[in-house]
Structures are given as C-alpha cells and as structure tokens.
C-alpha positions in Angstrom: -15.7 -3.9 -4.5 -15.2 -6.8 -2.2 -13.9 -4.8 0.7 -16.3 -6.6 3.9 -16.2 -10.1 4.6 -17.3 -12.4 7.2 -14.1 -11.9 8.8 -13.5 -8.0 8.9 -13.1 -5.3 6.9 -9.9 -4.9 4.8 -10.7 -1.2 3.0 -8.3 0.5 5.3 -5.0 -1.7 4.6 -5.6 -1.8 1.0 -6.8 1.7 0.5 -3.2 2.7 2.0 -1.3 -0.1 0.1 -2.8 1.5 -2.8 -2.4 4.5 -2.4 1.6 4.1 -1.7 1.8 2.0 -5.1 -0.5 5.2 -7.1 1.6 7.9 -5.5 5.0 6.5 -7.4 2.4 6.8 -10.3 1.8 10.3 -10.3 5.4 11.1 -9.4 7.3 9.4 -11.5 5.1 8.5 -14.9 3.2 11.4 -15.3 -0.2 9.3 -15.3 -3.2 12.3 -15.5 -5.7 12.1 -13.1 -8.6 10.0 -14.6 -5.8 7.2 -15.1 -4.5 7.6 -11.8 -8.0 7.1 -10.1 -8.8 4.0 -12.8 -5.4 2.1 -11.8 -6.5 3.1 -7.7 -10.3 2.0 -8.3 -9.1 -1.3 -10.4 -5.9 -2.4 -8.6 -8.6 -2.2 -4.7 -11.0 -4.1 -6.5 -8.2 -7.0 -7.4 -6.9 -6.8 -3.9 -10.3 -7.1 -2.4 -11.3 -10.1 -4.6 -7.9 -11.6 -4.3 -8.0 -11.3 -0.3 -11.3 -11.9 0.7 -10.9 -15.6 1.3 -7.7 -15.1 3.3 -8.1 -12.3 5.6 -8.0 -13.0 9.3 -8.2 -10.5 11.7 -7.6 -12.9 14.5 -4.5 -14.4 13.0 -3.3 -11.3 11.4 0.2 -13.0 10.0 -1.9 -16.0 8.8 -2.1 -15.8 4.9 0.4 -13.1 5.2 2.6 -14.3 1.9 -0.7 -14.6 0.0 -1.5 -10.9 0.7 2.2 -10.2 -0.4 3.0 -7.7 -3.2 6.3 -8.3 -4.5 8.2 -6.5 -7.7 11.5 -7.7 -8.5 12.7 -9.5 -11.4 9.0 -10.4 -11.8 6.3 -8.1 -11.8 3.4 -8.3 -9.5 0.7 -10.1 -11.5 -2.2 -8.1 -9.6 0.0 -4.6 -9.8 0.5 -5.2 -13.5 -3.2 -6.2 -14.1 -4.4 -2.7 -12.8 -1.3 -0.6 -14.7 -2.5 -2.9 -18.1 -6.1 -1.3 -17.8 -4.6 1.8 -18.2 -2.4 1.3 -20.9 0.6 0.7 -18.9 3.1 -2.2 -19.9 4.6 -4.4 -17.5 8.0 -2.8 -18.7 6.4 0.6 -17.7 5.8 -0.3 -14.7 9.4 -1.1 -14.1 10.4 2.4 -14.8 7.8 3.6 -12.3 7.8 1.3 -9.5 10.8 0.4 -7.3 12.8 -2.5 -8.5 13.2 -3.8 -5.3 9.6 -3.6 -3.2 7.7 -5.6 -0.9 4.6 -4.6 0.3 2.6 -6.4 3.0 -1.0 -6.1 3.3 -1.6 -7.8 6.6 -5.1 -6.8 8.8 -4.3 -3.7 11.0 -0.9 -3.0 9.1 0.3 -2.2 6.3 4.2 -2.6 5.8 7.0 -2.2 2.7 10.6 -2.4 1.9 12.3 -0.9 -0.8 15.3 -2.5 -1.7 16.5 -6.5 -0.6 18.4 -4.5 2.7 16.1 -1.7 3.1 14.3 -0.9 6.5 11.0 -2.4 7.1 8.1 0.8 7.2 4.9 0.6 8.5 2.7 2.7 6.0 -0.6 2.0 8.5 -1.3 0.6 11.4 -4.5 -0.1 13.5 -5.5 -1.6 17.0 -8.4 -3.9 16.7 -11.4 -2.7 18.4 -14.7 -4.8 19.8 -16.9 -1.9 17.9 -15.6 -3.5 14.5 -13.5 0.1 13.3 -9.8 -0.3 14.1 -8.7 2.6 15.9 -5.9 4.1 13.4 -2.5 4.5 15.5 -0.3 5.8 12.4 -0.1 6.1 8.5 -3.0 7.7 6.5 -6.0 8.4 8.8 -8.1 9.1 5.7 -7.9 6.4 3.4 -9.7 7.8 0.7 -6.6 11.1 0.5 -4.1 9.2 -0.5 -3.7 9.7 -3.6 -5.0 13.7 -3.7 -1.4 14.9 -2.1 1.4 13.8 -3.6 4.8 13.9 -3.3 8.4 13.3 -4.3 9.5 9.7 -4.2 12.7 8.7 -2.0 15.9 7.0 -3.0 15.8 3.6 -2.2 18.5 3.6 0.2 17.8 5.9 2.8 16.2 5.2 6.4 12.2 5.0 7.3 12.4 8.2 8.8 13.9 10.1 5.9 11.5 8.6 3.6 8.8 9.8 5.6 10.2 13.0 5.4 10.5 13.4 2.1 6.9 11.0 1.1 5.2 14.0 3.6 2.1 13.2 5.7 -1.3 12.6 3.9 -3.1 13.4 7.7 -2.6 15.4 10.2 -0.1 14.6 12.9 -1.0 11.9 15.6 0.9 10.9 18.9 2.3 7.8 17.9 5.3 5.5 18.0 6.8 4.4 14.8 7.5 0.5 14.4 10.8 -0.5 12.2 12.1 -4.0 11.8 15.5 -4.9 9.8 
C-alpha cells in the first residue's frame, strides 16, 4: 500500500474513512470476517493509489473533490471496485451503503454526510505537528480498530450527536470539541 508520500502520510484519514464505509458492511450485509478484512485491505490500497498524487498537507482543502467519495444515484467507482473483489455487486452495495453519502478524505480530517440535508460529521480529525505524526484531536485514535467493534447503523436523518451515539466509540474518550457544519 501506497500510504507515505513525499508530501505526508495519509494512513490515518483513510484508515478511518474505511473503516466507516466496512462498518455499514458488517451491520447491514452480513459480510464474514475474511470478506470484511479483504474489502478494508483492497478498498485502502485504491485510496492510497488514487490519492497519492493529490495529497497536500499544506493545502489540506486543495484536491479535496478528487479525494471525494460520493454514492448517490451513482456508485462510487473506487467503493464498488473493493465490494466487486469480494463478490459484491454494485446493486449490493446499494442495499448496504447509504443512498445518500459523502465522505471527504481531506489531510487531518475525515468528514461525511448522510443524506443531501444531513449534518456535516467529522469522523477524525488531527492537528499537524513539525514531528511528522498528527496529533489525533477526535474520531478513531487507533486506526487499525475500526472495523473489530462494530455497531448498529443510524437512520439517516438524525443529528451528528445521535449518530455518534448510536455508531459508539471505537477509542477511548478524549477531551475534545466536536466540529459540525450545515
């Protein structure tokens, strides 16, 4: 996997991107566990291939709608790549996934919507460092969790903070302040 480049690393942001897309997954499509970690493994490797030429860590919102992973009336082509290698169809993936989702993979956050009036959620966010780690201010602390705990999906048109509730914490709890946009 691609995940350093010249720029910075990009594990962290798509390691929780993933991990979002791979819990609906294992909630709703009753994907075992090898499957699970093939669609994780294959659908970072595609992101970190697709966004290793336009990741800037200096101009975080620069390539911004490149890094964008939409599913709407169209499937995601890089989302529908990784649920083909495991012997999911594109109309499968419909069933499991939200019809309505964005999901921005931008470097030090990760952000979705569900639904075209949803709330914007941050699902991780970091604060650049000069040692080259981003120190980790909220969502998934440990990356490579994500998709161990699981849990129930939300309804598409309830707030951040219910979601969150419901979604559950994949780390433990961390003084921090919660960033919604509508």
């Amino acid at each position: 996997m691609h995940t350093l480049c010249a720029r910075g690393t990009m594990k962290p942001e798509i390691n929780a991107a993933v991990g979002f897309l791979s819990r609906f997954l294992r909630i709703k499509g009753h994907v075992n566990d090898r499957q699970l970690q093939t669609f994780s493994q294959t659908l970072q490797d595609i992101l970190a291939e697709q966004y290793k030429h336009h990741w800037f860590p200096d101009r975080p919102n620069k390539g911004s709608g490149y890094r964008c992973i939409r599913i709407n009336h169209k499937m995601d082509p890089l989302v529908g790549q990784a649920g083909q290698r495991i012997g999911l169809s594109i109309q499968q993936l419909y069933l499991l996934l939200p019809s309505e989702l964005t999901l921005w993979v931008d470097p030090f956050e990760v952000s979705y919507r569900i639904g075209e009036d949803g709330s914007i959620c941050v699902l991780y966010e970091s604060l650049p460092s000069t040692n080259g780690n981003p120190s980790v201010t909220t969502g998934n602390s440990n990356p490579t969790s994500s998709v161990a705990q699981v849990s129930p999906m939300v309804d598409s048109h309830i707030s951040c903070k219910e979601e969150l509730l419901v979604l559950g914490r994949t780390s433990p709890a961390k003084p921090y302040m919660m960033t919604v946009s509508s």
